[in-house]
Chimera marker file (.cmm) of the C-alpha trace (Angstrom):
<marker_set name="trace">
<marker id="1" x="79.611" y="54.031" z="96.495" r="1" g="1" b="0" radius="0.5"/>
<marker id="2" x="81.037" y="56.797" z="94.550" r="1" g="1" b="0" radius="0.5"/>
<marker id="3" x="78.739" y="59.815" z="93.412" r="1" g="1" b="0" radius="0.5"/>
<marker id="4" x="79.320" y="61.559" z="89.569" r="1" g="1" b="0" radius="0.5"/>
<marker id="5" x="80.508" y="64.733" z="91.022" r="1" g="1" b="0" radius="0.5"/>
<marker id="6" x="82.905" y="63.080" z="92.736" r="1" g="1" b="0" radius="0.5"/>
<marker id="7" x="84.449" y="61.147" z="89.922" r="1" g="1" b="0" radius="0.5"/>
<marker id="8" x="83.977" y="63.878" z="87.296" r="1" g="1" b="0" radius="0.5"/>
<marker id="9" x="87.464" y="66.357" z="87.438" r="1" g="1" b="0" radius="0.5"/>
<marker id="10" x="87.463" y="69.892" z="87.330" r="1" g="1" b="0" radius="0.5"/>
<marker id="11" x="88.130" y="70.785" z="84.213" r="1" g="1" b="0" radius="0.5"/>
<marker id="12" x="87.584" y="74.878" z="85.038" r="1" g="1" b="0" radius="0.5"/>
<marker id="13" x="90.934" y="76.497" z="85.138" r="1" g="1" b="0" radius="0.5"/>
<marker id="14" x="91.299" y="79.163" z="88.127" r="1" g="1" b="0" radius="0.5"/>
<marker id="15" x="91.921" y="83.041" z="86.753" r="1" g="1" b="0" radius="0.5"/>
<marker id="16" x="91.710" y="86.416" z="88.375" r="1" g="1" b="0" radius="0.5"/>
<marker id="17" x="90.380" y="89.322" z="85.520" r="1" g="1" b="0" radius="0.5"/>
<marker id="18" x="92.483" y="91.999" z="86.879" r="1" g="1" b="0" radius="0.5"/>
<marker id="19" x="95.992" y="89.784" z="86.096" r="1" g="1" b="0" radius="0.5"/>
<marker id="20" x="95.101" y="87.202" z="82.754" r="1" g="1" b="0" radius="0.5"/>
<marker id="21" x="93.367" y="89.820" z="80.844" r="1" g="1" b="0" radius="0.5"/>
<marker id="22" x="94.472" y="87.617" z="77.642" r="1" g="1" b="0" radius="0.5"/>
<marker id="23" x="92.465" y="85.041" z="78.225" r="1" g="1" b="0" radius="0.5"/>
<marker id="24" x="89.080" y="84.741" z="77.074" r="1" g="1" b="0" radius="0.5"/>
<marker id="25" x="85.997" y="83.288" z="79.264" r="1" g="1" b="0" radius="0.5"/>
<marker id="26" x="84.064" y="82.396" z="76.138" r="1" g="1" b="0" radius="0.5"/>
<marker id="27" x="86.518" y="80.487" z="74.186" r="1" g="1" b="0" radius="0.5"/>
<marker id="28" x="88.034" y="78.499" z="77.794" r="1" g="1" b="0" radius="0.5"/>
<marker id="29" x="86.201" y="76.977" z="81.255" r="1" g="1" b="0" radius="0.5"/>
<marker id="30" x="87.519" y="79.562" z="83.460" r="1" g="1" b="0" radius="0.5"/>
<marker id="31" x="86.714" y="79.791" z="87.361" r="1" g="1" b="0" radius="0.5"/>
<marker id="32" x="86.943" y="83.714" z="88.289" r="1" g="1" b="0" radius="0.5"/>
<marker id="33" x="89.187" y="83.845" z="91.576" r="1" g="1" b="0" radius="0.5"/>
<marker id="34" x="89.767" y="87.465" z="92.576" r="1" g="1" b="0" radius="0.5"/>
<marker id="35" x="93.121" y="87.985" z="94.130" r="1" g="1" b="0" radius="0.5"/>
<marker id="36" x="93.741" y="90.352" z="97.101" r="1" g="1" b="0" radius="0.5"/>
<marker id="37" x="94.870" y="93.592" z="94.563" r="1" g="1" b="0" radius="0.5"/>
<marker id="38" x="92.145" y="93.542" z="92.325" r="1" g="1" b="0" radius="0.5"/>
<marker id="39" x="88.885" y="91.848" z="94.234" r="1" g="1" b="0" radius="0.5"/>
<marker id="40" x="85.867" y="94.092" z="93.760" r="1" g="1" b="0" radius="0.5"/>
<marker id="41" x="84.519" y="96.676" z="96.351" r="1" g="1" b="0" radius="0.5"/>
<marker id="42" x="81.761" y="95.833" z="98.295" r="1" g="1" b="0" radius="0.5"/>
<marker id="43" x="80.550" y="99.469" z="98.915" r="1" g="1" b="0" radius="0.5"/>
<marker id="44" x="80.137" y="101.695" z="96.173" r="1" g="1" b="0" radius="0.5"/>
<marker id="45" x="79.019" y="105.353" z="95.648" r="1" g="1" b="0" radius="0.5"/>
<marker id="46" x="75.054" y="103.993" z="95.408" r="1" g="1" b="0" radius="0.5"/>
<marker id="47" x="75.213" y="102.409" z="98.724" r="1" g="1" b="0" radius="0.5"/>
<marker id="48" x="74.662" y="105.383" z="100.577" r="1" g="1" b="0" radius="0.5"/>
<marker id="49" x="71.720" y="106.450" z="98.254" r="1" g="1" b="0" radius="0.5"/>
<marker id="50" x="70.157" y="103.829" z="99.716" r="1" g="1" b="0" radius="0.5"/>
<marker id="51" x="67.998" y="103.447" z="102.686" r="1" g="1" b="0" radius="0.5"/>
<marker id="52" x="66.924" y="100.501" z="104.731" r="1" g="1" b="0" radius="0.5"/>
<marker id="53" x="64.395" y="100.385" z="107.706" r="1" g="1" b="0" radius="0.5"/>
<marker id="54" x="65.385" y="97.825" z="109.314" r="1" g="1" b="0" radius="0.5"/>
<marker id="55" x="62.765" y="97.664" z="111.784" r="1" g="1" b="0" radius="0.5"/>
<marker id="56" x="60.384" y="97.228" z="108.979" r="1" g="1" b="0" radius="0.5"/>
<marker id="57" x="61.166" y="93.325" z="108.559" r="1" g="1" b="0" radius="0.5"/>
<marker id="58" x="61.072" y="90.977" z="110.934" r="1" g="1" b="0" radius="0.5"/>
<marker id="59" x="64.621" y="89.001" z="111.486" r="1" g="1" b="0" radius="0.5"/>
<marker id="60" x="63.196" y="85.620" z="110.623" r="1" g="1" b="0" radius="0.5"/>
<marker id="61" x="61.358" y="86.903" z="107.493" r="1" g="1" b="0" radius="0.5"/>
<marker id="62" x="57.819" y="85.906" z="108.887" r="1" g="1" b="0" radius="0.5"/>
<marker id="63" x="54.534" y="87.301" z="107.204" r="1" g="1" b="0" radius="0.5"/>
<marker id="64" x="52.656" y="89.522" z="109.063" r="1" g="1" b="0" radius="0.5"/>
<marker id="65" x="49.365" y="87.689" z="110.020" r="1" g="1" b="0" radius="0.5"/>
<marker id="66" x="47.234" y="90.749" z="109.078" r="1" g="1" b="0" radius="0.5"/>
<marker id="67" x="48.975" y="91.352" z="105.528" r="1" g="1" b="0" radius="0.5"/>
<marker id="68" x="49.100" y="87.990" z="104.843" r="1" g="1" b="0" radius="0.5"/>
<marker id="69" x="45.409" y="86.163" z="105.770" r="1" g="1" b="0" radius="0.5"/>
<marker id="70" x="43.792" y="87.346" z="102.750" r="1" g="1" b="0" radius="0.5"/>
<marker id="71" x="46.739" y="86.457" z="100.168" r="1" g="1" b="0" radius="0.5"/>
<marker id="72" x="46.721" y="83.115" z="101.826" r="1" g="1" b="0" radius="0.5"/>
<marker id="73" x="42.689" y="82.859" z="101.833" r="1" g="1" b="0" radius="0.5"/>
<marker id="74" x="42.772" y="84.002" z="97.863" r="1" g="1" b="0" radius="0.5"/>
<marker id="75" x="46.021" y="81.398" z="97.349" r="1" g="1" b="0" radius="0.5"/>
<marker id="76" x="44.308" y="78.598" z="99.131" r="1" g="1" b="0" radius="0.5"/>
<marker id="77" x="40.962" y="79.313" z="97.798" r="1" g="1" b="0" radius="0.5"/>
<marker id="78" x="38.610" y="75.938" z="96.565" r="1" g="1" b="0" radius="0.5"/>
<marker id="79" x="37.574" y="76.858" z="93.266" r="1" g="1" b="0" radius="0.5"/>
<marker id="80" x="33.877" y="75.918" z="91.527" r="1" g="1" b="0" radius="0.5"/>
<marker id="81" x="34.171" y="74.361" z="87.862" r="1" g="1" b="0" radius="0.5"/>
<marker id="82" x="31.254" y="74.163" z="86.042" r="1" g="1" b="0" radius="0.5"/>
<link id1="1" id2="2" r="1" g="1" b="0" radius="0.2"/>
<link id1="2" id2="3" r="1" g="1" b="0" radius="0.2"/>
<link id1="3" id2="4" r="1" g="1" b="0" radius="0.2"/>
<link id1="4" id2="5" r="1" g="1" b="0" radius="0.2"/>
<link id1="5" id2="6" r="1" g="1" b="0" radius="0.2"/>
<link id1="6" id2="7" r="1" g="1" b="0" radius="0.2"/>
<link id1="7" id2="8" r="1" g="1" b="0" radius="0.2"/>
<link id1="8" id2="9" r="1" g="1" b="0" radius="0.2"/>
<link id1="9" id2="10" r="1" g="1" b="0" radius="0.2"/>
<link id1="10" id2="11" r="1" g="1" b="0" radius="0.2"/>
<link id1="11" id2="12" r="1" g="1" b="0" radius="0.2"/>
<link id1="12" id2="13" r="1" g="1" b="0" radius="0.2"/>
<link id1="13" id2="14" r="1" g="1" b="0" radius="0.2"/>
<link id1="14" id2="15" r="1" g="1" b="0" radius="0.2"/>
<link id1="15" id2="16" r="1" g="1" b="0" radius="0.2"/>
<link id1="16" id2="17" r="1" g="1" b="0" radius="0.2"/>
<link id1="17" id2="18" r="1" g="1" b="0" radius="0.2"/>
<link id1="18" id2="19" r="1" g="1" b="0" radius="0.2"/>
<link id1="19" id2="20" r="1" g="1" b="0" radius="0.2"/>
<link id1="20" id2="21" r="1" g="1" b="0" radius="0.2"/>
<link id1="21" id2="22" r="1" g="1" b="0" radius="0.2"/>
<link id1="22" id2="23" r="1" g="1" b="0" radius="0.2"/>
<link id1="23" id2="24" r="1" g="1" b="0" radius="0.2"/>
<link id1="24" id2="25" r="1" g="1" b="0" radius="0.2"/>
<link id1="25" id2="26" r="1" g="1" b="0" radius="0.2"/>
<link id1="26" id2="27" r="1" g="1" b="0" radius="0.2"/>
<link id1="27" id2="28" r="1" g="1" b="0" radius="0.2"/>
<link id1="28" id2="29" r="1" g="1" b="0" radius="0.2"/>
<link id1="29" id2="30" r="1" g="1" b="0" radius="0.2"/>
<link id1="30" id2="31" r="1" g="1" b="0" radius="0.2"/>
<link id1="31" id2="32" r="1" g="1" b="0" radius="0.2"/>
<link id1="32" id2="33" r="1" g="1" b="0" radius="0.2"/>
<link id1="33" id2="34" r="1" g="1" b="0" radius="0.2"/>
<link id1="34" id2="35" r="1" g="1" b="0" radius="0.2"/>
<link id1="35" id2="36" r="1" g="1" b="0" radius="0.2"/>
<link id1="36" id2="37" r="1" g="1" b="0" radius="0.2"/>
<link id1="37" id2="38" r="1" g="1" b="0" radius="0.2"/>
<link id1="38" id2="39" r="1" g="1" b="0" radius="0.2"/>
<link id1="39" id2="40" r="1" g="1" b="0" radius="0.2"/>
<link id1="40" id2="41" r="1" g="1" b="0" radius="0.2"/>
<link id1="41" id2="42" r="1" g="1" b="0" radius="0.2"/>
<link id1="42" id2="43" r="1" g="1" b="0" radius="0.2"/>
<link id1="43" id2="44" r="1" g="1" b="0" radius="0.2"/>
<link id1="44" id2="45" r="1" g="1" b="0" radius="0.2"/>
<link id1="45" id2="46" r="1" g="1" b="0" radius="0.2"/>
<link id1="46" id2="47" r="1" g="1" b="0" radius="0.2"/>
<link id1="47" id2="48" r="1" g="1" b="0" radius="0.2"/>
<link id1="48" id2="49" r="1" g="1" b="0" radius="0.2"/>
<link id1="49" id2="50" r="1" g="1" b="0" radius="0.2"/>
<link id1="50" id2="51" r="1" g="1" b="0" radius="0.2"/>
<link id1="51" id2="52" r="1" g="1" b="0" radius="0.2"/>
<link id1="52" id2="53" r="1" g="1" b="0" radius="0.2"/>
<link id1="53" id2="54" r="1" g="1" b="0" radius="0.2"/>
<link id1="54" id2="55" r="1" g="1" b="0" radius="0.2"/>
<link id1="55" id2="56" r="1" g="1" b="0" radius="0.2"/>
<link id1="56" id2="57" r="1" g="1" b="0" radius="0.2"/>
<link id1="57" id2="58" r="1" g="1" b="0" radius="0.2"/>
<link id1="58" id2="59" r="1" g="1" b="0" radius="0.2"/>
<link id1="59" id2="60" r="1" g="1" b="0" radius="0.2"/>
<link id1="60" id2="61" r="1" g="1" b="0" radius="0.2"/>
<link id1="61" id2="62" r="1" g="1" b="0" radius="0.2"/>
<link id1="62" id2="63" r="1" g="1" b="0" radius="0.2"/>
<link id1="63" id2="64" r="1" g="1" b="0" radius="0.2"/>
<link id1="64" id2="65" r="1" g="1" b="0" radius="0.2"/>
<link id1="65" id2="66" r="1" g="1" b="0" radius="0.2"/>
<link id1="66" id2="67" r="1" g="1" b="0" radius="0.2"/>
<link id1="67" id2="68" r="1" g="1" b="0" radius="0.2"/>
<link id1="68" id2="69" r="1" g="1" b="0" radius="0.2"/>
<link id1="69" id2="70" r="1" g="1" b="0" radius="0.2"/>
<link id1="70" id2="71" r="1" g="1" b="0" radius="0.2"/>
<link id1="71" id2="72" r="1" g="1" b="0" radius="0.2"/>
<link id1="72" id2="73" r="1" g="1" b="0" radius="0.2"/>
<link id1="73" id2="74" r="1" g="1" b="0" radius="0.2"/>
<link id1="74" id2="75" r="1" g="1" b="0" radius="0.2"/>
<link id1="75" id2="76" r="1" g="1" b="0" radius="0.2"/>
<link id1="76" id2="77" r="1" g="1" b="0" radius="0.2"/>
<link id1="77" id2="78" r="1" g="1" b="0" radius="0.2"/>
<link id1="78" id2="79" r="1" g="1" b="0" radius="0.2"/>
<link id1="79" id2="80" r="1" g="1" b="0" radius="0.2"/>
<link id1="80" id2="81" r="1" g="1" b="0" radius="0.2"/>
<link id1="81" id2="82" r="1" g="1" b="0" radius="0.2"/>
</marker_set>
């Protein structure tokens, strides 16, 4: 069996920003692939502004049964038509 994504090409033509500055995302199908010289940062000047508690979330992203009860009572709720 052969699946449409599989038989339809890529038709996207790989470009990095920094190095084909002449060529024009809205008039071809470009893919953007960064090279190594000009890939974006991933820490900037705002990162620091910011502050995470970490210990405020749980690592599996559970709720927190007392937080959460009466969101999931209101949610779940049966409600009366006349």
């Amino acid at each position: 069996m052969s699946s449409e994504l599989v038989d339809t090409p890529n038709l996207a033509s790989s470009y990095c920003p920094g190095c084909d500055r002449e060529r024009d995302p809205l008039r071809e199908i470009l893919t953007v692939c960064w090279c190594d010289e000009h890939r974006p940062a991933c820490e900037g000047a705002e990162d620091a502004k910011a502050s995470v508690d970490r210990t405020a979330w749980s690592s599996a992203g559970d709720a927190n049964a007392e937080t959460n009860r009466p969101w999931c009572a209101w949610v779940h709720r049966r409600v009366r038509r006349s």
